[in-house]
C-alpha positions in Angstrom: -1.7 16.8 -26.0 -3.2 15.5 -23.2 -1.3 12.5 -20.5 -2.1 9.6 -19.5 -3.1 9.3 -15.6 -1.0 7.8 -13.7 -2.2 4.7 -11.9 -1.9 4.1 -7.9 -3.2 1.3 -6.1 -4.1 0.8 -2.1 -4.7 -2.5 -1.3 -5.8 -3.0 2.5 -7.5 -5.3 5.2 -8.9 -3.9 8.1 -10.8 -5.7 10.9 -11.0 -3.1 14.1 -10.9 -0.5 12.4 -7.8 1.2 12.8 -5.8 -0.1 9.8 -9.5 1.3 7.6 -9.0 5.2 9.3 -5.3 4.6 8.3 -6.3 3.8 4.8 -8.9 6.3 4.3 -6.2 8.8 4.8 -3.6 7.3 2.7 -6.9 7.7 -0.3 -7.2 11.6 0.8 -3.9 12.3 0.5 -3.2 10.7 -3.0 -6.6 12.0 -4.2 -4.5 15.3 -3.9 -3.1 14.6 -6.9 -4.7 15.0 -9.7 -3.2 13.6 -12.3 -3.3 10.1 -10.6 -5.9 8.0 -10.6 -6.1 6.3 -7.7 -7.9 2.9 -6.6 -8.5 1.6 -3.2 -9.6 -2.0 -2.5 -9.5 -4.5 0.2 -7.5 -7.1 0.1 -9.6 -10.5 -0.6 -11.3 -8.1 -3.3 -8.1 -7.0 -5.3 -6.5 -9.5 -7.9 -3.5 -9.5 -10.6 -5.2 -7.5 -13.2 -5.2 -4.4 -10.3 -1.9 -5.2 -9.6 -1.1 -4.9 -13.4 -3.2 -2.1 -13.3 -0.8 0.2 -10.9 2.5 2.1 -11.5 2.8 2.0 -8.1 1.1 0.7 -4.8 0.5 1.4 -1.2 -0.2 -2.1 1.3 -1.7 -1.5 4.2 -2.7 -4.4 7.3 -3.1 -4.5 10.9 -0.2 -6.5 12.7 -2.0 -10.4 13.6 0.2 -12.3 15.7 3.0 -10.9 14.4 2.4 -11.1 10.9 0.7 -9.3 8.0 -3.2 -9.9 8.1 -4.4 -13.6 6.3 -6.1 -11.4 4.0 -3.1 -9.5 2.4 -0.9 -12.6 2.6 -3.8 -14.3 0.6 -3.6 -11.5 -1.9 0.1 -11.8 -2.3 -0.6 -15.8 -2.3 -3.2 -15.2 -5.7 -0.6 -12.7 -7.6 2.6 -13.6 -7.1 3.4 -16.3 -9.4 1.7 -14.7 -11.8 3.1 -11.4 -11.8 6.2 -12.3 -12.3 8.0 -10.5 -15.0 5.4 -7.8 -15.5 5.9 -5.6 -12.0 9.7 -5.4 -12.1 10.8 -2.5 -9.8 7.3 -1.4 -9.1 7.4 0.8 -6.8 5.4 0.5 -3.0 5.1 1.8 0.6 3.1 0.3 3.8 1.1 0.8 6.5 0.4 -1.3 9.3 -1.8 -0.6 12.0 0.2 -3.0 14.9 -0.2 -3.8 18.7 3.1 -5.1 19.0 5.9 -3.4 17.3 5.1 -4.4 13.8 8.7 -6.0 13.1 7.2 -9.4 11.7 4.6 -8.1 9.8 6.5 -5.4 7.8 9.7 -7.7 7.7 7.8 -10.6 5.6 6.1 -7.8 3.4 9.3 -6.4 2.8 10.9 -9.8 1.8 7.3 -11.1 -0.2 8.0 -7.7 -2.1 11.4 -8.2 -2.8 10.6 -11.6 -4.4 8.0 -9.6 -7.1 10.3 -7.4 -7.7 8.6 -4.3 -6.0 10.9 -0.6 -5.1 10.2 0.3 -1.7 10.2 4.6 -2.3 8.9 5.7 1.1 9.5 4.9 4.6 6.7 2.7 6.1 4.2 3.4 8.7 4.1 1.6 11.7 1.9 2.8 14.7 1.0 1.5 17.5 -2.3 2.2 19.6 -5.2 4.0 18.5 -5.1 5.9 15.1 -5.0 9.6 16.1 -4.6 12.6 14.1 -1.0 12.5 13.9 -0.8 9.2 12.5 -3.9 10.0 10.0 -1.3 13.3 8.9 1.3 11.2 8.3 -0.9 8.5 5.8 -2.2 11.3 4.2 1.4 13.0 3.8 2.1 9.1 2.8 -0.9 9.0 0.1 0.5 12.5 -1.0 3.9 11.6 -1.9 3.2 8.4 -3.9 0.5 10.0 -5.9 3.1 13.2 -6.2 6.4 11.1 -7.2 3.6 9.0 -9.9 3.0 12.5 -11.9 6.4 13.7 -11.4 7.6 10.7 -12.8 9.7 10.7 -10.0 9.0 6.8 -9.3 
């Protein structure tokens, strides 16, 4: 009898740069897996019926005066309302590619996903400065372990 593939979603905006390297790893590291299917997308391109899509999903932004970027707030913005009821307790992490500290911009994603309901599983990401290789490990370690605890059925 062959499963079903799990489903994992990255949904991301990146402008510089930075928040895109920081994303591409997150895709290598849950392309690991390969019982997951997993689907990237940018933010203004990625709607409810990917949301519905996912059993779990990974947000990623760069920090823009001290917020999330316009485009992933416009995403949240178009699925929302009409998600409600059919995400319950789905379960998500973050990235965010900041020049600040990254406070405001993971605090109102954290509260946006509380209001879905979304599961935050995994600590986020939060760096600062430019996206080296230790930062590029740890969204790929990030990618990893959603795509692992998905065909686990740990999450």
């Amino acid at each position: 009898m062959e499963l079903a593939l799990k489903h994992l979603l990255i949904v991301y905006h990146s402008q510089g740069g930075g928040t895109q390297k920081m994303a591409d790893a997150v895709l290598a590291g849950a392309s690991r897996e390969a019982e997951v299917e997993t689907r990237m997308l940018g933010a203004l391109d990625a709607g409810l019926n990917d949301l519905l899509w996912a059993n779990a999903i990974i947000f990623g932004t760069p920090e823009n005066f001290g917020y999330m970027s316009g485009a992933l707030k416009d995403f949240f913005d178009r699925t929302f309302y009409p998600a409600q009821g059919k995400v319950d307790q789905l379960p998500y992490a973050v990235f965010i590619k900041c020049g600040n500290d990254g406070s405001g911009a993971l605090f109102n994603i954290e509260r946006i996903a509380k209001g879905y309901p979304l599961r935050k599983v995994v600590d986020p990401i939060v760096h600062q400065g430019d996206v080296g290789d230790e930062v590029l490990e740890a969204c790929t370690e990030l990618g990893q372990t959603l795509a692992a605890g998905l065909a686990l059925g740990i999450f």
